[in-house]
N, C-alpha and C positions, 0 to 999 in steps of 0.2 A: 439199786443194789450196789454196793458196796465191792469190787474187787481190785484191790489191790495190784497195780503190775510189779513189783518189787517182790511179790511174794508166790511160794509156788504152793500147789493145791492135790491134793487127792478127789478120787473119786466117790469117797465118804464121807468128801465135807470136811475136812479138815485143811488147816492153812498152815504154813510150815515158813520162818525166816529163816533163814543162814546166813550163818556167823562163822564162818571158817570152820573149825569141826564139831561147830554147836549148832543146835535150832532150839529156836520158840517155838510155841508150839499150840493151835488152840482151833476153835472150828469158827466156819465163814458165815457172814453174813447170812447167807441165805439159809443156811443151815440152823442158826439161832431164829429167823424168822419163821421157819416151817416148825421148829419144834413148840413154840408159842414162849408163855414165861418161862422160864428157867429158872426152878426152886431150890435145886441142890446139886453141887459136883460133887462126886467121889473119886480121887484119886489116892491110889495107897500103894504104889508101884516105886518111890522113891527109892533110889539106889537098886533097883531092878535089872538087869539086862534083858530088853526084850529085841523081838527079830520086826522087821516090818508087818503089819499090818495084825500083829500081837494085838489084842486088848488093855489099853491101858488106865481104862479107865470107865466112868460112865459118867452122864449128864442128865438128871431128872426134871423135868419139864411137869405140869399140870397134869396132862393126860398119858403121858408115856415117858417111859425111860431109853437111851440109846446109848450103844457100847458107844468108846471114843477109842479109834485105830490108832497104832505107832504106823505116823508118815515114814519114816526112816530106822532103819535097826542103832542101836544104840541103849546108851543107861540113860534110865530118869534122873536127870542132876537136883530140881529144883520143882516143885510144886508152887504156883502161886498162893498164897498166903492168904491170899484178901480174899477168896472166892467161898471160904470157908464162909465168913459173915454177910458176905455178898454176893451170891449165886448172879445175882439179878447184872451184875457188872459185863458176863457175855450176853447179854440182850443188847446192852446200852453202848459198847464197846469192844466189838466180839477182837477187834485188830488190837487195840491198847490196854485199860484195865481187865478186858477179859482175858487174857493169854491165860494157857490153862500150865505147861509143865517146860520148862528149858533141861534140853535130854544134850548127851555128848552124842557122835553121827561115828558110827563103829565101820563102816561100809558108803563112803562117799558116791560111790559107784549108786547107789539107791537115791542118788536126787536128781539123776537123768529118768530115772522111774514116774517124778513129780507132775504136775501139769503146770503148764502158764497158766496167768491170766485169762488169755484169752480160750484157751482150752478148755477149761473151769468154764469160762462161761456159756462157749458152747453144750457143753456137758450137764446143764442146769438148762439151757434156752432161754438165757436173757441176751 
């Protein structure tokens, strides 16, 4: 399993980089591995102001669909592109070609909210 120490984590599965008053923004390994393939993202929140743990989105897998949380309050800057023709990119690369949305961070005080690493991975039981 795949966690990142550079990166911080929600308790929804979601993995979060910062970049000074920005993040990336997309879900973890283990997260694309429970949900099986991954057929379709829908995100339509660009230019949004949403609050933490807001809806920002959703992730269609084979068998089920799951909402996708705002790690942090902020606007949606940027929608990844590629995920339109290639869903399949957070299976294969949930950290790199998968990143799902890079938002600006309105409330930096919400990323002492985040988990490490190792948090996250207690929090899963790997």
């Amino acid at each position: 399993m795949n966690i990142p120490a550079d990166l911080k984590y929600t308790k929804d599965h979601e993995w979060v980089k910062i970049e000074g008053d920005h993040a990336i923004i997309g879900i973890t390994d283990f997260a694309q591995s429970e949900l099986g393939d991954i057929v379709f993202v829908e995100i339509e929140t660009k230019g949004e102001d949403l609050n933490q743990e807001d809806i920002f989105g959703t992730v269609e897998a084979v068998k089920t669909v799951s909402d996708l949380f705002m790690p942090l309050s902020g606007t949606v800057l940027e929608i990844n592109p590629e995920l339109e023709a290639h869903p399949e990119y957070v299976n294969q690369d949930p950290y790199g070609k998968g990143w799902m949305i890079k938002a600006s961070i309105s409330n930096l005080a919400d990323v002492s909210t985040l988990l490490s690493s190792g948090q996250y991975q207690s929090l899963i039981g790997k």
